[in-house]
C-alpha positions in Angstrom: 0.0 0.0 0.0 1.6 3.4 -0.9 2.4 5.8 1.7 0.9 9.3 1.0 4.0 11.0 2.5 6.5 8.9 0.1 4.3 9.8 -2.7 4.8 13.5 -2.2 8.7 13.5 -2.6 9.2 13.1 -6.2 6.6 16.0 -6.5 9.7 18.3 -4.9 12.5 17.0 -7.1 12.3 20.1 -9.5 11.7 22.1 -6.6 15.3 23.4 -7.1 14.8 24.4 -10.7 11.6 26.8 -10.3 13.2 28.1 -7.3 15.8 29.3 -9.7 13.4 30.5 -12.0 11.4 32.2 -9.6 13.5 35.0 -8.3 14.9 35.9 -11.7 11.3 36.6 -13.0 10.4 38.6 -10.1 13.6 40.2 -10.5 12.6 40.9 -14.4 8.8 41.8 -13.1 10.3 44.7 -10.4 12.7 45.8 -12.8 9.8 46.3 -14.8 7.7 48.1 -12.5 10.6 50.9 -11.4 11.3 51.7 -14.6 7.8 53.2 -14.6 8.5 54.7 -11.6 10.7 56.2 -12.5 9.4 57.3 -16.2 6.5 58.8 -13.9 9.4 61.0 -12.1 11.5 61.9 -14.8 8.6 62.9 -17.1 7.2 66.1 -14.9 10.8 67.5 -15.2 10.9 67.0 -19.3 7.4 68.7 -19.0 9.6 71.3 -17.2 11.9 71.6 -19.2 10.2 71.9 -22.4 7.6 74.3 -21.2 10.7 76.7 -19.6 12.5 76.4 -22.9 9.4 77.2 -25.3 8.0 80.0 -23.0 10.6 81.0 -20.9 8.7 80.8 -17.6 5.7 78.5 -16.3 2.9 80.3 -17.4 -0.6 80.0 -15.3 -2.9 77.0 -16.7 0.4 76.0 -18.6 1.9 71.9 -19.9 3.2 72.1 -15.7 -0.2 73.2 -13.9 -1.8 70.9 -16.2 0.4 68.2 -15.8 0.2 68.8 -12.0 -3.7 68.1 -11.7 -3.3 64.5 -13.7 -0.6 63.4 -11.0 -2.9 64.4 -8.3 -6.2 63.1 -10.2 -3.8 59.7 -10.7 -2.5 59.6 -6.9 -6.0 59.5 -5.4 -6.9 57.2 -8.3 -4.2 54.9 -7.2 -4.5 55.3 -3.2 -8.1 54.5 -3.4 -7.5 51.4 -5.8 -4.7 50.3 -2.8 -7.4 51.1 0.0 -10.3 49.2 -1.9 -7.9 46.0 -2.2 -6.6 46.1 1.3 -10.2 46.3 3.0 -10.9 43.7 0.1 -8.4 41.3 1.3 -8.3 42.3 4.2 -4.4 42.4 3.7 -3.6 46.2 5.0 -4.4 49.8 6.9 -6.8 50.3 4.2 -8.4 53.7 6.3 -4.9 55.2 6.3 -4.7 54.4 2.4 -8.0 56.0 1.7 -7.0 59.4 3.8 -3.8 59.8 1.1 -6.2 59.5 -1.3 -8.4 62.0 0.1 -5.0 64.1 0.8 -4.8 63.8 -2.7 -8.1 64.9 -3.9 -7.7 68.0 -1.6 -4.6 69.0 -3.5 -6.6 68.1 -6.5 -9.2 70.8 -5.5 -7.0 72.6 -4.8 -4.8 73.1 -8.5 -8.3 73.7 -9.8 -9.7 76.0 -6.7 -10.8 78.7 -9.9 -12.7 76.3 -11.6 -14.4 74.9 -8.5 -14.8 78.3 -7.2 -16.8 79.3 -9.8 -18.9 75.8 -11.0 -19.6 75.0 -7.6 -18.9 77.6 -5.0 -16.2 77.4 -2.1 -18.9 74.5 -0.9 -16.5 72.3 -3.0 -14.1 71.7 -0.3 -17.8 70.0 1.9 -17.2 66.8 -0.1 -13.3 66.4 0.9 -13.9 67.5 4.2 -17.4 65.1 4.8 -15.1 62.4 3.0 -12.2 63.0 5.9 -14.4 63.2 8.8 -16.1 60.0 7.7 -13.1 58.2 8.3 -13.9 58.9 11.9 -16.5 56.5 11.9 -15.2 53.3 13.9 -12.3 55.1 15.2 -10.3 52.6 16.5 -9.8 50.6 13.5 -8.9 54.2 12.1 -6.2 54.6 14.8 -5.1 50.9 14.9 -4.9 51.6 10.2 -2.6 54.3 11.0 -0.3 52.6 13.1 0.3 50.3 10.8 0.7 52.5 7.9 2.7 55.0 10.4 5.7 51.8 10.6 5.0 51.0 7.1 8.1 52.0 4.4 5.1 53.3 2.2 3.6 55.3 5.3 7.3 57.2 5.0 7.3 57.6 1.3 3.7 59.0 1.3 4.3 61.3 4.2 7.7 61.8 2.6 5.6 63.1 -0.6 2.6 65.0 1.0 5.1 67.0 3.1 7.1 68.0 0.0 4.1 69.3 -1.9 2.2 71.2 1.5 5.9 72.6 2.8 8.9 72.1 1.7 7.7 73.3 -2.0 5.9 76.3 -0.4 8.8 77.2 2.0 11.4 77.3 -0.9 8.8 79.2 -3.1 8.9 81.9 -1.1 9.5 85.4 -2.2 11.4 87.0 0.6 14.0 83.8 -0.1 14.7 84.8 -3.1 14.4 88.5 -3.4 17.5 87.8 -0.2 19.2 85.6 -2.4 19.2 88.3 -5.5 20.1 91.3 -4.3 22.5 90.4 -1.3 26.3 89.8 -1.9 27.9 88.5 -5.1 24.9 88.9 -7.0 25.1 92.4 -7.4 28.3 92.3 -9.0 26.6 90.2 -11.3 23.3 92.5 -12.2 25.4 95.3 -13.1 27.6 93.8 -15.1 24.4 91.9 -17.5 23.6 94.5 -20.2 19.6 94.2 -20.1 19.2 92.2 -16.7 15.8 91.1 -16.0 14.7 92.7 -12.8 11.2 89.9 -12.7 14.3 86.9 -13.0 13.9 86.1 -9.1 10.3 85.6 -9.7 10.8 83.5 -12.7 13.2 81.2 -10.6 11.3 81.1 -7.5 8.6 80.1 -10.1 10.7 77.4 -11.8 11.6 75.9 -8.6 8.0 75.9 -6.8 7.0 74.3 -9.8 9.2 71.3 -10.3 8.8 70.8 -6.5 5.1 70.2 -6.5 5.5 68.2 -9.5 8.4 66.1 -8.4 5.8 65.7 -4.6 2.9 64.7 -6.7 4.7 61.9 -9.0 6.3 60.9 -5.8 3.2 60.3 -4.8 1.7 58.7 -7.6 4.5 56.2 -8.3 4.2 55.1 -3.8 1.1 54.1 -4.6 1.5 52.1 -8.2 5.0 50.4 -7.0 3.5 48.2 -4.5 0.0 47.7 -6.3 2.1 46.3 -9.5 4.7 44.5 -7.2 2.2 43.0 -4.9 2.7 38.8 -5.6 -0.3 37.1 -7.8 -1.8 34.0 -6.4 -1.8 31.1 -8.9 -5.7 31.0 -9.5 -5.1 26.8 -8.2 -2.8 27.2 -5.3 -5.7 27.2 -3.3 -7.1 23.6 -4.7 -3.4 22.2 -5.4 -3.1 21.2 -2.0 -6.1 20.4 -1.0 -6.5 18.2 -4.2 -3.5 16.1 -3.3 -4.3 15.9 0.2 -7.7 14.0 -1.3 -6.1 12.5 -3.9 -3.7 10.7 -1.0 -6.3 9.6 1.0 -8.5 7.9 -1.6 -5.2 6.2 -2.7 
């Protein structure tokens, strides 16, 4: 009479081989994911670039701003996917997900606060903030969803991104900074020595740099939430049966 348990071992003799395999495809499969990472960083800057070489500056409702509302449409497109999955499967702080997404959206509103402003009133900011407070409801699986995410890698890259865009983007954008940085020490030398100097190049700068901030913050942003939502491992659609199936097949043998 065959013994299930001595029946099983030939199963794992190319155990080995697909081992091998297995990490070189999901070495091919991540490379394959962060280059479109990182073609969703890089291409906000070439946006830049183009649009400060064509116009000279970053024009209002220009390729930039434009630009900067898809990111933000596409980051709370793409946290909201990651929450839906998580509370889906159950597999993740999917509260503290949905609140970058509404971060997101706020931002969104933001960008586009002329348009909103106009179509729908300030009152366009109720739906972000009804959508926030709702996340109070059942409170402490809020709190225990943001502890998680708060220890989480992606908890620092989101924070990492949302800080950028709200602060550090808006610090370095300020006026005073750069109107200093103009007028004090070597670069007087410089202004009178340019025949024709520009005397709106601070602005222009400070404009340049504001701008590729918030756009770096938003695809940084974007590309936290698509990394781990392409990387995350596919179940075989019959892992679940295969063992189940052979535990069956065993005992009818």
């Amino acid at each position: 009479m065959d013994n299930p348990k001595h029946s099983a071992v030939p199963a794992r003799a190319d155990a080995p081989a697909s081992s091998a395999r297995g990490p070189f495809r999901r070495l091919l499969r991540a490379a394959a994911v962060y280059a479109l990472a990182g073609a969703i960083l890089i291409t906000p800057a070439l946006a830049l670039v183009i649009e400060v070489t064509v116009a000279g500056d970053v024009p209002e409702g220009g390729l930039s701003e434009s630009l900067q509302t898809c990111l933000l449409f596409g980051a709370a497109a793409a946290w909201a996917s990651l929450a839906c999955k998580a509370r889906r499967e159950r597999s993740g702080p999917a509260r503290a997900h949905l609140f970058v997404a509404f971060a997101a959206l706020a931002m969104f509103v933001r960008e586009l606060d002329g348009f909103f402003d106009v179509v729908l009133g300030h009152g366009s900011w109720a739906a972000v903030d009804t959508a926030v407070f709702a996340l109070g409801r059942g409170w402490r699986e809020t709190v225990s969803d943001f502890a998680d995410f708060a220890e989480s890698p992606l908890g620092l890259m989101a924070f990492s991104a949302v800080f950028a865009a709200v602060a550090f983007s808006q610090l370095l954008g300020w006026k005073g900074l750069w109107r200093q940085a103009f007028e004090v020490g070597v670069w007087d030398e410089v202004k009178r020595n340019i025949v024709g100097y520009d005397q709106n190049v601070e602005r222009h700068v400070k404009n340049v740099v504001e701008e590729a901030l918030e756009l770096f913050s938003y695809a940084s942003l974007l590309a936290a939430a698509a990394v781990p939502r392409l990387l995350a491992p596919r179940t075989p659609s019959g892992a679940a049966d295969g063992p189940g199936g052979d535990a069956s097949a065993a005992n009818e043998a």
